[in-house]
DRENNULUM-458094 format. One record per residue (C-alpha): residue in one letter; y, z, x. Coordinates in steps of 0.25 Angstrom, whole numbers, plus 5000, padded with zeros to 4 digits. Layout:
A,Y,Z,X
...
//
This chain:
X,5126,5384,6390
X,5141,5382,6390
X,5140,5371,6400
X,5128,5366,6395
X,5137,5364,6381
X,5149,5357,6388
X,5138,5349,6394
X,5134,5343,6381
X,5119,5347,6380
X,5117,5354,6368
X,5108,5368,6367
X,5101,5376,6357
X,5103,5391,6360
X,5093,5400,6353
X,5096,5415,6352
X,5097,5428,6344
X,5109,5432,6350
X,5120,5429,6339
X,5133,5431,6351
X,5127,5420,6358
X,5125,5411,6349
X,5139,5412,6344
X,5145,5411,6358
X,5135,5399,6361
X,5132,5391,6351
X,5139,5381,6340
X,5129,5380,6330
X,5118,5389,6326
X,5103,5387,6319
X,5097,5399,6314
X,5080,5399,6314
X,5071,5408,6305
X,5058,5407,6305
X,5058,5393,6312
X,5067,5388,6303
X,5081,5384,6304
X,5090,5395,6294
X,5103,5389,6296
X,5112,5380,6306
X,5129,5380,6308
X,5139,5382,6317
X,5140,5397,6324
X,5155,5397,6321
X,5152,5398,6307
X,5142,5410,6305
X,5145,5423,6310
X,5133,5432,6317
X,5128,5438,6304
X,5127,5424,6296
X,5117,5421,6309
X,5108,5434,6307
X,5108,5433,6294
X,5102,5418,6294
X,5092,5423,6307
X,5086,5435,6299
X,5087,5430,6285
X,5093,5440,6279
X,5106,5450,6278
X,5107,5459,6292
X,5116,5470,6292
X,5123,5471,6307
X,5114,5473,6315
X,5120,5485,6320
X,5123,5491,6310
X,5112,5499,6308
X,5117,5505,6321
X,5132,5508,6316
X,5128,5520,6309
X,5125,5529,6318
X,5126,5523,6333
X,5134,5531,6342
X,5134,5544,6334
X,5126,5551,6341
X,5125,5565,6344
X,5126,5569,6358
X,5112,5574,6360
X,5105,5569,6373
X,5089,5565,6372
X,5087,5557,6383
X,5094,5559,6396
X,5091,5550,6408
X,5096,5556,6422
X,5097,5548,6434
X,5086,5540,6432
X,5082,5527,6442
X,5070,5519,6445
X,5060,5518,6456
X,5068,5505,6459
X,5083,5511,6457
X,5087,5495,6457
X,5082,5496,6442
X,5087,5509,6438
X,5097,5518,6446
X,5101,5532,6443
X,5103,5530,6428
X,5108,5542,6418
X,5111,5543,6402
X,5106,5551,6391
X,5105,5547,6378
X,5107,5556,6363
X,5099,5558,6352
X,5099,5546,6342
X,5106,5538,6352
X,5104,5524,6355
X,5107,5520,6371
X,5110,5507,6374
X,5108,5502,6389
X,5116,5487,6389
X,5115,5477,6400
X,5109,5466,6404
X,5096,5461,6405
X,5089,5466,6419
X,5101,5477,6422
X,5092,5488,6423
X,5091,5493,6408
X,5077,5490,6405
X,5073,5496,6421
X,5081,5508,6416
X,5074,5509,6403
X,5058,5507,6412
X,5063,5519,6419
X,5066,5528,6408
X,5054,5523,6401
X,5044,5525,6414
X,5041,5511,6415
X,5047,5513,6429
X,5047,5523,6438
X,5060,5534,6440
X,5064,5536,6454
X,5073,5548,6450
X,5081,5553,6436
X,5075,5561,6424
X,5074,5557,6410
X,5074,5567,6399
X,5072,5567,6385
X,5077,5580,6376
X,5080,5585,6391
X,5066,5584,6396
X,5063,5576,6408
X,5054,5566,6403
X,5055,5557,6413
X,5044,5546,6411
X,5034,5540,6421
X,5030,5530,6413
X,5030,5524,6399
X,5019,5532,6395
X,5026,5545,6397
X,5039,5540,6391
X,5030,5537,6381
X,5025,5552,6379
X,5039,5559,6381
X,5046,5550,6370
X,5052,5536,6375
X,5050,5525,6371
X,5052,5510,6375
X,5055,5496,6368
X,5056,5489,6381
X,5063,5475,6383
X,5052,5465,6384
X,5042,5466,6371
X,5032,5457,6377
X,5031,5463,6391
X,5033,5479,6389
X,5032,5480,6374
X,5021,5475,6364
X,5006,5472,6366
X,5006,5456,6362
X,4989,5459,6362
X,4992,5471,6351
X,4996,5471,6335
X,5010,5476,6329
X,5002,5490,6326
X,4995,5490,6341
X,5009,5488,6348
X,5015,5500,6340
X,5004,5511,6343
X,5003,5508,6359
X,5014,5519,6362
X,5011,5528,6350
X,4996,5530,6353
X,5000,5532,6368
X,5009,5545,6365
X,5000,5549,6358
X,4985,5546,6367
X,4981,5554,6378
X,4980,5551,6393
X,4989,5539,6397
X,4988,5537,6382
X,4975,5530,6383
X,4966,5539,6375
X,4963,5542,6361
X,4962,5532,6348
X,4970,5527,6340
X,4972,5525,6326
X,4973,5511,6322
X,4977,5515,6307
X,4987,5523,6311
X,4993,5516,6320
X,4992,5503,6309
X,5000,5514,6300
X,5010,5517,6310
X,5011,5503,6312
X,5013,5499,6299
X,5024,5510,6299
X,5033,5505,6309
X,5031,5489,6303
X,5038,5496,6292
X,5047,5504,6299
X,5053,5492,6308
X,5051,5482,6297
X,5042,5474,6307
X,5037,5461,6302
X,5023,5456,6304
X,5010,5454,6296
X,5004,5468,6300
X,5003,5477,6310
X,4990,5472,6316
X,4998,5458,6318
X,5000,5456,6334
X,5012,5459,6339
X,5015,5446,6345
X,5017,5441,6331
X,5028,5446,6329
X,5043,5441,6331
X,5051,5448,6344
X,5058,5458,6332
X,5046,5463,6327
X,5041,5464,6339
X,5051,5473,6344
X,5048,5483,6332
X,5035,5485,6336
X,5039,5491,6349
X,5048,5499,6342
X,5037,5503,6332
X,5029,5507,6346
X,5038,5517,6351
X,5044,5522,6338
X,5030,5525,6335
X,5029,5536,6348
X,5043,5544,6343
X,5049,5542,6355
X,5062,5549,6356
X,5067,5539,6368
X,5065,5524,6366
X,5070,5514,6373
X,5074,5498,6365
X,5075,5490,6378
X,5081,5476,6372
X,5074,5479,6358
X,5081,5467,6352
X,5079,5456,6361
X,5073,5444,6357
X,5072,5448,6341
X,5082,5442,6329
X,5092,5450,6324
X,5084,5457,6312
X,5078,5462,6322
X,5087,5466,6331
X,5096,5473,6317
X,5081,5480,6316
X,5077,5486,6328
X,5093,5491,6331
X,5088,5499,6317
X,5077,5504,6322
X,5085,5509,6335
X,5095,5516,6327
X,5086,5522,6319
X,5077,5527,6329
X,5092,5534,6335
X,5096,5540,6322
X,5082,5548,6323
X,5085,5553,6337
X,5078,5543,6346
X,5085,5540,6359
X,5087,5524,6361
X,5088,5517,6374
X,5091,5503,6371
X,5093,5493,6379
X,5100,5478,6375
X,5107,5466,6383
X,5114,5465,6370
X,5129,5472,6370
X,5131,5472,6355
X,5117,5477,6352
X,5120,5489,6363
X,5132,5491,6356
X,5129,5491,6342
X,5115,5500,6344
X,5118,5510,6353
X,5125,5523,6354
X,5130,5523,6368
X,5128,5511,6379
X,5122,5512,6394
X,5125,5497,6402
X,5116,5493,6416
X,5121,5484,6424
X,5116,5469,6426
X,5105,5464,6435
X,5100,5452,6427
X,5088,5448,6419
X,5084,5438,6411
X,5079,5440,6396
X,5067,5436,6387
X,5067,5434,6371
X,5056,5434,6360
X,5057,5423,6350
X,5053,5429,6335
X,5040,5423,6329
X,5038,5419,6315
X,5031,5428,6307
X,5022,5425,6294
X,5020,5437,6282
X,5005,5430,6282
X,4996,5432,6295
X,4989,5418,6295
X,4975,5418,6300
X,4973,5420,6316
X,4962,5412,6322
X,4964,5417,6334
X,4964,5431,6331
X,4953,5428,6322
X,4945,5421,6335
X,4950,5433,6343
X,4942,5443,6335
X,4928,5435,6331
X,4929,5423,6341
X,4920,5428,6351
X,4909,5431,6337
X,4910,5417,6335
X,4909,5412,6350
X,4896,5421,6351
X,4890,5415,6336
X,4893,5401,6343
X,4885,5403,6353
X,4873,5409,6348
X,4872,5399,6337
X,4872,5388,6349
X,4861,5394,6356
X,4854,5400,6345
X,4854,5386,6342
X,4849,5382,6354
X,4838,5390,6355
X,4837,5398,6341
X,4822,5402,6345
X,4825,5409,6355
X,4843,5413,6356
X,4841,5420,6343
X,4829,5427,6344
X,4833,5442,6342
X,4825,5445,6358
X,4835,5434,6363
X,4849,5440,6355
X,4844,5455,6361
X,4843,5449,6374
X,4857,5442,6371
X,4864,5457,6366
X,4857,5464,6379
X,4861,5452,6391
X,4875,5453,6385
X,4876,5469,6386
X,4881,5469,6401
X,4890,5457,6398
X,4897,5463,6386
X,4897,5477,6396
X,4905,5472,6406
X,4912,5462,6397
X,4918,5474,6390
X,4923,5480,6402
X,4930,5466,6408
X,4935,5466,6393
X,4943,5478,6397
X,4949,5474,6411
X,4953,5459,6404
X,4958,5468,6391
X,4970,5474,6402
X,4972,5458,6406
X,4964,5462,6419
X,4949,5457,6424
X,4937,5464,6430
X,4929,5455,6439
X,4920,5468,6445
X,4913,5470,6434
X,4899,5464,6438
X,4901,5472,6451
X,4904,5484,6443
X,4890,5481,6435
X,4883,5478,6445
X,4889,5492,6453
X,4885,5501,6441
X,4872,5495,6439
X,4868,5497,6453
X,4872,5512,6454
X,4865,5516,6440
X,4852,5510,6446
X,4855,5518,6459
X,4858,5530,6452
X,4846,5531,6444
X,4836,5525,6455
X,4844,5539,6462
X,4839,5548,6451
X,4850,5549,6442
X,4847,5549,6427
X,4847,5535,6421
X,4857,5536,6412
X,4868,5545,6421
X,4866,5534,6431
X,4870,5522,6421
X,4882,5532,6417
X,4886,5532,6432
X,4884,5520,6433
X,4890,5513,6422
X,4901,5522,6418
X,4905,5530,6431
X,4904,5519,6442
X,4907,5508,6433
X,4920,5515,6427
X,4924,5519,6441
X,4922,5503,6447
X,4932,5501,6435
X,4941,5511,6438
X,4942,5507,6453
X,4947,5493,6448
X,4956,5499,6436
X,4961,5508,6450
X,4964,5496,6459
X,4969,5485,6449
X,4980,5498,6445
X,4983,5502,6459
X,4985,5489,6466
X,4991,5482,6453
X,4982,5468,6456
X,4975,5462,6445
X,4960,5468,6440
X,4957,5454,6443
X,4957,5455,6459
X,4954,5471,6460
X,4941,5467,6452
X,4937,5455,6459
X,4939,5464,6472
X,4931,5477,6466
X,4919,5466,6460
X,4916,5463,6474
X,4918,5479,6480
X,4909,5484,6468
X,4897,5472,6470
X,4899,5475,6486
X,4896,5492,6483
X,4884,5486,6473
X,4877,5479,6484
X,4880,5490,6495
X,4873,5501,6487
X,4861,5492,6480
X,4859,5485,6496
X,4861,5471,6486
X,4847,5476,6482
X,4843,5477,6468
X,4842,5492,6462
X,4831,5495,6452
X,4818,5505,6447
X,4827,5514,6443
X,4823,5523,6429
X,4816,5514,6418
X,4822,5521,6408
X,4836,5516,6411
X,4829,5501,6410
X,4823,5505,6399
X,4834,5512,6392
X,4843,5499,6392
X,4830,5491,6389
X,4828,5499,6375
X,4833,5493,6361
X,4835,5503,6351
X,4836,5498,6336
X,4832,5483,6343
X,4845,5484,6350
X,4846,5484,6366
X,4852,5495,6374
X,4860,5486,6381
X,4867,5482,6369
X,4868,5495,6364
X,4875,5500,6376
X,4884,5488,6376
X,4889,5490,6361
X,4892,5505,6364
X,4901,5500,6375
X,4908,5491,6366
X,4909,5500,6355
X,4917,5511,6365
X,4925,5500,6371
X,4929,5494,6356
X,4933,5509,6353
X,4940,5509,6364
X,4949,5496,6363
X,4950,5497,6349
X,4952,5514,6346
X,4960,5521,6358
X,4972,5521,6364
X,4966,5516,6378
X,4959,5503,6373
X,4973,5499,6365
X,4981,5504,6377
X,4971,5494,6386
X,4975,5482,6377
X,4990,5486,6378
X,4985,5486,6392
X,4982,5472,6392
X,4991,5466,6382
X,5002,5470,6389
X,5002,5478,6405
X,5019,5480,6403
X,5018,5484,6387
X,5006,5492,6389
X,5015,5501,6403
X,5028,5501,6393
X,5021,5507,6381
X,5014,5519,6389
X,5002,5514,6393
X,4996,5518,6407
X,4993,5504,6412
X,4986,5509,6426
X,4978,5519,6419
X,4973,5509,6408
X,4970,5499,6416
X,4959,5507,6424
X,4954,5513,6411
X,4950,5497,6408
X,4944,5494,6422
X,4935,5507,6420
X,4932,5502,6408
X,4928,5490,6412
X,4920,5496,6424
X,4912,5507,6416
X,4908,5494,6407
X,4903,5486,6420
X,4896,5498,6423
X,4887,5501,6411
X,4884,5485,6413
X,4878,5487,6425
X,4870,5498,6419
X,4864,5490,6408
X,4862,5480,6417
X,4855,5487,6428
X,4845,5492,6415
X,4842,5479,6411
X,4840,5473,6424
X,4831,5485,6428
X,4839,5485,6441
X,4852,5485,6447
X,4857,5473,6454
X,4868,5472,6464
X,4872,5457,6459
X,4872,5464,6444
X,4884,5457,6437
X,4888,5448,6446
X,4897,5439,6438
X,4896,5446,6426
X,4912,5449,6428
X,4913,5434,6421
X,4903,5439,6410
X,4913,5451,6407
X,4925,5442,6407
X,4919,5432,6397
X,4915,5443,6389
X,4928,5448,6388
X,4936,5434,6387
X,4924,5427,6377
X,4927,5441,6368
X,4941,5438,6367
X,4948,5446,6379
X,4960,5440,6382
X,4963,5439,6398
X,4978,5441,6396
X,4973,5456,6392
X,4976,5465,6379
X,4966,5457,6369
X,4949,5458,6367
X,4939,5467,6359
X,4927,5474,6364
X,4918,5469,6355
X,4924,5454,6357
X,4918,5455,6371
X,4906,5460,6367
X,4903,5448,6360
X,4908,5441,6374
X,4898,5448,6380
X,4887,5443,6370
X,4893,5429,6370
X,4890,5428,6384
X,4876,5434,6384
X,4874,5423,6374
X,4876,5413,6379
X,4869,5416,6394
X,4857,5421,6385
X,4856,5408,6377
X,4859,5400,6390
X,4847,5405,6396
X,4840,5403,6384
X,4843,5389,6384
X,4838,5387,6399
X,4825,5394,6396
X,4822,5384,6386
X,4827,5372,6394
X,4820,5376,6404
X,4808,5377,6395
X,4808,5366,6389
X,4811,5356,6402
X,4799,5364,6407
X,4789,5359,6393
X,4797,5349,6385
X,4797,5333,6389
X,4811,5333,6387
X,4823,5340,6380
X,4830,5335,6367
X,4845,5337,6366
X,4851,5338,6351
X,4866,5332,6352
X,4874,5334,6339
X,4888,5329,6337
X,4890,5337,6324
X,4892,5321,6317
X,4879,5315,6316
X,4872,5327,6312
X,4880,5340,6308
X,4877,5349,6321
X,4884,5351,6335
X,4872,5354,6345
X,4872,5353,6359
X,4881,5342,6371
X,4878,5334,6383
X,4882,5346,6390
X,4871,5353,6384
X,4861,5342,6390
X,4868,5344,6404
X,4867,5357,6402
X,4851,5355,6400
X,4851,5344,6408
X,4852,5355,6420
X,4841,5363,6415
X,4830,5353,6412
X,4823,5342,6417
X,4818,5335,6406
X,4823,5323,6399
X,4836,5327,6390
X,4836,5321,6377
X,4848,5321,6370
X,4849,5317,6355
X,4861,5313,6351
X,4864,5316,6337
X,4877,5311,6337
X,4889,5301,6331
X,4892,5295,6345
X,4882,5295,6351
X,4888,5286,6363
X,4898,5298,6366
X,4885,5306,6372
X,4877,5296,6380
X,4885,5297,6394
X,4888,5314,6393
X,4873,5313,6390
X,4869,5305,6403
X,4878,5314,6411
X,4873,5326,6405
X,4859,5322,6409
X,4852,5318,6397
X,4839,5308,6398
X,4838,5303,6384
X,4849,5299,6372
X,4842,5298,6358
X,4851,5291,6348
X,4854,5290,6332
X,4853,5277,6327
X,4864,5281,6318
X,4873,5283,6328
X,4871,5270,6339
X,4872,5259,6329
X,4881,5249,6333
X,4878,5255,6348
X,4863,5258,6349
X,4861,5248,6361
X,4874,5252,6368
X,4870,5266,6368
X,4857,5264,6372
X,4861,5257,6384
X,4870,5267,6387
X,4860,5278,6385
X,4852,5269,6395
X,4860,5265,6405
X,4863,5281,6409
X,4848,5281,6411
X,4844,5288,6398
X,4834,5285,6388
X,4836,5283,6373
X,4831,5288,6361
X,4834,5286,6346
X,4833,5294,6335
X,4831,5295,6321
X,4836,5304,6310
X,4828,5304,6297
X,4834,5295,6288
X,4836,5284,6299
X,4827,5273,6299
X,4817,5267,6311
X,4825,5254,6308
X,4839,5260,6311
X,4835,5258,6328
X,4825,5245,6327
X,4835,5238,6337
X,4835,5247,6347
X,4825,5255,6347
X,4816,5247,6358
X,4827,5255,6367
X,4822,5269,6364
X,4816,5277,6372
X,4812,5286,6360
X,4816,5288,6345
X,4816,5302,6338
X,4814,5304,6324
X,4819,5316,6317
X,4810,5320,6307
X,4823,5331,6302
X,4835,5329,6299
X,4844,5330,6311
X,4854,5341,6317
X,4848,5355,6315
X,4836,5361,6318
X,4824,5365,6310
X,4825,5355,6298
X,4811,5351,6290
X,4802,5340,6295
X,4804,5326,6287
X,4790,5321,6285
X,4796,5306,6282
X,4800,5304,6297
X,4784,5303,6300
X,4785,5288,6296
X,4797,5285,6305
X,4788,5291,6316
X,4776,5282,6314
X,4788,5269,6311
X,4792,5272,6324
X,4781,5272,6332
X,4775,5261,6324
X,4789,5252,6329
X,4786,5256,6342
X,4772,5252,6343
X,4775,5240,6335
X,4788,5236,6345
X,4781,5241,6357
X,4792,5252,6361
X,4789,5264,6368
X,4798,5274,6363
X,4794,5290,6359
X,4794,5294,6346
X,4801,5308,6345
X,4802,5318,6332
X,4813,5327,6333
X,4814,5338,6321
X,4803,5348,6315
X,4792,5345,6327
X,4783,5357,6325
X,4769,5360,6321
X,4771,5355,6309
X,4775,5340,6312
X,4766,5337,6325
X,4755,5330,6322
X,4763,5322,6310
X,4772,5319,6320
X,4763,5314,6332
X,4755,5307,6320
X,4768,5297,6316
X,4771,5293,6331
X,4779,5306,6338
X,4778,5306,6351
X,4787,5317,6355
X,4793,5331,6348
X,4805,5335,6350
X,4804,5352,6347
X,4814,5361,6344
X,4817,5371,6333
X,4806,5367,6324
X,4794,5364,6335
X,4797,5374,6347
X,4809,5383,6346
X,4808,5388,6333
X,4798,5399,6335
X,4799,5415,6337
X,4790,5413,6350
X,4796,5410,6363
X,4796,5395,6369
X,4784,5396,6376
X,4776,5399,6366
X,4783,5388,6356
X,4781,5379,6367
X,4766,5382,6369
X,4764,5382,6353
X,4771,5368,6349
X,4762,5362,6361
X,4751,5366,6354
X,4755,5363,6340
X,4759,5348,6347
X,4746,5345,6354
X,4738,5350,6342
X,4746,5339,6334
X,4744,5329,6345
X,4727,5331,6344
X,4729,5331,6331
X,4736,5315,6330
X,4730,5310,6343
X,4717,5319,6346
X,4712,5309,6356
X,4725,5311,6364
X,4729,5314,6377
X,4738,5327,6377
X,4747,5333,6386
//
């Protein structure tokens, strides 16, 4: 920088560290809350003048909170470290010191020359080749953080974002981690917590540390890099440790702070804790501790936090807001399309069962992939895992075994044990879930297709079937089964210490080791998990299906995933809810469900109809969005008939070549929206080999296409008013029937008159009697009933060829 200055290039030099400023700089700018406090000359401000302008406010020394009392410590050794050195001896050889009562250890240094290696060690993080640690002259010795954890240590370690807070968890979250782990059971996993509780103690500690933010239940990475740092602190305090270690505790936070947490420290000493801290700043050693212990240099660079503004106001959060009720919305959208679509048959309460029951086995193994993706992993062998559990509760029971103990071997015992054999092999060979469980999908559908001879397995007992067939209080079994699940699984995630352990798990692998928690063990606790919920869908599928299929589930690992990502999941780990992916589950059964509708009725109708009619609405000319020329490709595929799409549109030219592509055979037109272009467009719709047809809405008159319509193939009157369904017949479009078919007999056209709106039983013979030549049938003539389409179909032909005898009784019919 020197060089750079003789040089001639001018630098701005950012920092927290007032002695460098003062040896680098000439002038100084001081910014608070992205403003510019004050500018000047560095000679002319001292180092308090600075701080003061930085925090805003009068600081006493720093350290003067330390002077008090540092270095009049009582000889009484707590914690005595005796020879201690690492696995690798390069990082920590043969190191000795004991510290007092109330006293304060500084380890100085710089970065990289061993003091945070010597620091893991001691902690557990990595392992002792030789030496003791004792604490009140007991060998305590820990083997990992979890058992430092338990026998009174505690850690602030260098790097928050890598080994310190949970970025997926709130302020109160972060600081009950290592409290609810001393206190919890095996590996700390088990038992419940007490949200209150910890919300109280949270509360506490935001007191106690004078921590800034809007609540407790605000996310950590809200915060600013000092208040941060607090809540680490607020973590350990709250386990009572009688060791804890600050490595760095004031790096990359602004000198309030810093003046804070040296406070804390000496406080925490003058009530007899012991106090490794570790600082690459030589004043702040010498003005915090009691007594100082230096490594030696080995190099290694560093990494700040820049402080973030905080508001007294939480403003409103869409995406959190979308985060809870999104996928609520997604699945609302979705059935208004197709109920829409196809409200006669979608919303029938037969057809939404149908939808609950199809989407049990998604939202089944979508709950256990929730799991796996929940750690930041993947589980691509859970169709294989279905399709395995299926097929040895069929064999069980075709064996003799109780129906019901065969599904419980089946689903729980061989599906949790195909879990644990991947939770076993992603911890022992360290590779990611995503190779182990492609590799186990395929082992696990090879062993399905080796014990069923690739041959379907059924007449096993009927009361199994019929069991899972049942609808107690109207409601499926299936469904039933499902919503249990889920409600175990939600009180899992959301009421012990093993589901918030796993989302410590995921939002953070290094965090989740250095606050005590058993990585390899939870890990396999979420792949059993995962395989016990692949499990018991086989079973439900194998009893809906009757029989158990060696190809059951294949692909359904895309299902689960989908389930998981729609409800919310993040892939990057440590963020979803149970019940989120339920609604995944019931997204996806949706929409395959109202899909397959759609087809049956395309099909249907190509089979009966003369041709289809295609609504297109632009939201402009009439005040609905309906369906795009993707739609028509999409029916385009399907049928066979001539497609007819009307466009009830503002630019209508925008349409005519996605249309052509997409497959349609005829473009019927406004005249409201073609004046000026009527001829050109036709010509266009013509030249890509379409036919033409024009339409009229109510209040526009024969008149309005006098010039051009010796060009149409036919014209449509809509005897409602266009843009929704269902609307009252207006009588007064009779008249511009019969003036229509008068003009064409008078000019000698040959174009079809069409009606579209109200054709039912009602308007037939009127209809047929003013000129009609063709019906278009929807909502009001064909879809609008509570029998099934067949039927409709068979009625509205009677109800049309009575109408016809009626107007012309010396007709041909067809």
């Amino acid at each position: 920088m020197n060089q750079l200055r003789t040089e001639g290039t001018a630098m701005v030099y950012i920092s927290h560290k007032l002695a460098e400023i003062r040896r680098i700089c000439d002038r100084y700018t001081v910014m608070k809350d992205g403003s510019s406090v004050c500018s000047g000359l560095v000679s002319e401000v001292t180092n308090d003048d600075i701080v003061r302008l930085m925090v805003g406010r009068e600081l006493q020394n720093r350290f003067s909170a330390m002077k008090d009392s540092a270095g009049n410590v009582e000889p009484d050794v707590v914690f005595e470290v005796k020879n201690v050195s690492s696995r690798d001896r390069k990082k920590v050889k043969d190191i000795s010191f004991s510290v007092n009562r109330g006293e304060i250890l500084g380890f100085s240094g710089l970065v990289g020359s061993g003091r945070t290696e010597l620091m893991d060690c001691l902690f557990g993080v990595d392992k002792r080749s030789a030496g003791e640690i004792l604490l009140n002259g007991k060998n305590i010795s820990p083997s990992s953080p979890m058992d430092a954890l338990k026998k009174g240590m505690g850690y602030i370690t260098e790097s928050r974002r890598d080994n310190g807070f949970f970025a997926n968890f709130s302020i109160a979250q972060n600081i009950a981690v290592s409290q609810s782990l001393k206190r919890g059971g095996y590996k700390g996993a088990m038992g419940l917590f007490n949200e209150a509780e910890e919300r109280q103690t949270a509360e506490d500690q935001r007191q106690l540390l004078a921590l800034k933010c809007h609540s407790v239940d605000q996310n950590i990475t809200e915060l600013s890099g000092g208040n941060q740092q607090k809540v680490l602190i607020s973590k350990w305090l709250c386990c009572n440790p009688e060791v804890i270690i600050f490595d760095e505790p004031t790096r990359g936070i602004d000198v309030g702070a810093k003046a804070e947490i040296y406070k804390v420290m000496r406080q925490l000493a003058d009530d007899g804790k012991v106090i490794l801290m570790v600082s690459s700043e030589l004043p702040e050693i010498i003005a915090v501790c009691d007594r100082i212990a230096r490594r030696g240099d080995h190099g290694m660079g560093i990494t700040t936090r820049m402080k973030r503004e905080e508001s007294e106001k939480k403003p409103f959060n869409f995406a959190q807001f979308w985060d809870k009720y999104g996928t609520f919305f997604i699945l609302a959208i979705i059935v208004a399309i197709f109920g829409t679509l196809s409200a006669e048959y979608f919303l029938t309460a037969s057809n939404i069962s149908a939808i609950f029951v199809q989407s049990s086995v998604t939202v089944l193994i979508g709950m256990g992939e929730f799991f796996a993706i929940l750690v930041a992993g993947i589980d691509l062998s859970v169709g294989a895992i279905l399709a395995l559990s299926g097929m040895v509760t069929a064999k069980l029971m075709l064996a003799g075994v109780d129906p019901f103990l065969a599904a419980l071997i089946g689903g729980v015992i061989v599906g949790g044990l195909l879990g644990a054999i991947n939770g076993c092999l992603v911890n022992w060979t360290g590779l990611h879930p995503f190779i182990i469980t492609l590799g186990t999908n395929a082992i696990f559908r090879g062993i399905t297709l080796v014990i069923s001879d690739a041959n379907s397995v059924y007449g096993f007992s009927f009361d199994f079937v019929n069991f899972f067939a049942a609808t107690p209080l109207g409601i499926p079994v299936p469904v039933i089964f499902s919503l249990i699940v889920a409600g175990i699984l939600w009180f899992l995630t959301t009421r012990t210490r093993l589901g918030r352990n796993i989302y410590a798990l995921g939002g953070n692998k290094n965090s989740a080791f250095y606050s005590g928690i058993d990585v390899k063990f939870h890990m396999l606790v979420v792949f059993i998990i995962s395989g016990i919920c692949a499990g018991l869908a086989g079973v439900v599928s194998t009893a809906r299906l009757g029989a158990a299929e060696p190809l059951a589930g294949m692909g359904f690992e895309t299902y689960a995933i989908a389930s998981a990502i729609i409800g919310g999941t993040s892939f990057f780990g440590g963020k979803g809810r149970i019940f989120s992916v339920v609604i995944g589950g019931l997204i996806i059964g949706t929409i395959n469900n109202g899909l397959n509708i759609l087809q049956e009725q395309i099909e249907f109708i190509d089979l009966h109809a003369d041709y289809f009619h295609i609504d297109i609405m632009d939201g402009h000319f009439v005040p609905n969005l309906t369906l795009s020329p993707f739609f028509v490709g999409q029916v385009r595929k399907l049928a066979s008939k001539p497609l007819d799409c009307h466009l009830m549109v503002t630019r209508p030219q925008d349409y005519i070549v996605p249309l052509a592509e997409a497959g349609a055979d005829i473009i019927t037109l406004h005249p409201e929206t073609i004046n000026g272009q009527a001829f050109r467009l036709i010509e266009e719709i013509r030249r890509h080999g379409m036919k033409v047809g024009l339409i009229l809405n109510p209040e526009t008159p024969v008149e309005a296409m006098k010039y051009y319509i010796h060009k149409a193939d036919k014209v449509t009157v809509m005897t409602v008013d266009p843009g929704f369904a269902g609307q009252p017949f207006i009588p007064e479009m009779l008249e511009k029937v019969a003036e229509l078919k008068a003009w064409r007999e008078r000019e000698g056209l040959s174009y079809e008159i069409e009606i579209d709106g109200s054709c039912n039983a009602a308007t037939y013979e009127r209809l047929m009697a003013a000129g009609a030549d063709v019906f278009i049938v929807g909502t009001s003539g064909l879809f609008n009933h509570a029998r099934d389409i067949d039927e409709a179909w068979q009625v509205m032909s009677e109800q049309i060829l009575a109408a016809k005898n009626e107007v012309m009784p010396h007709a041909k019919t067809a």
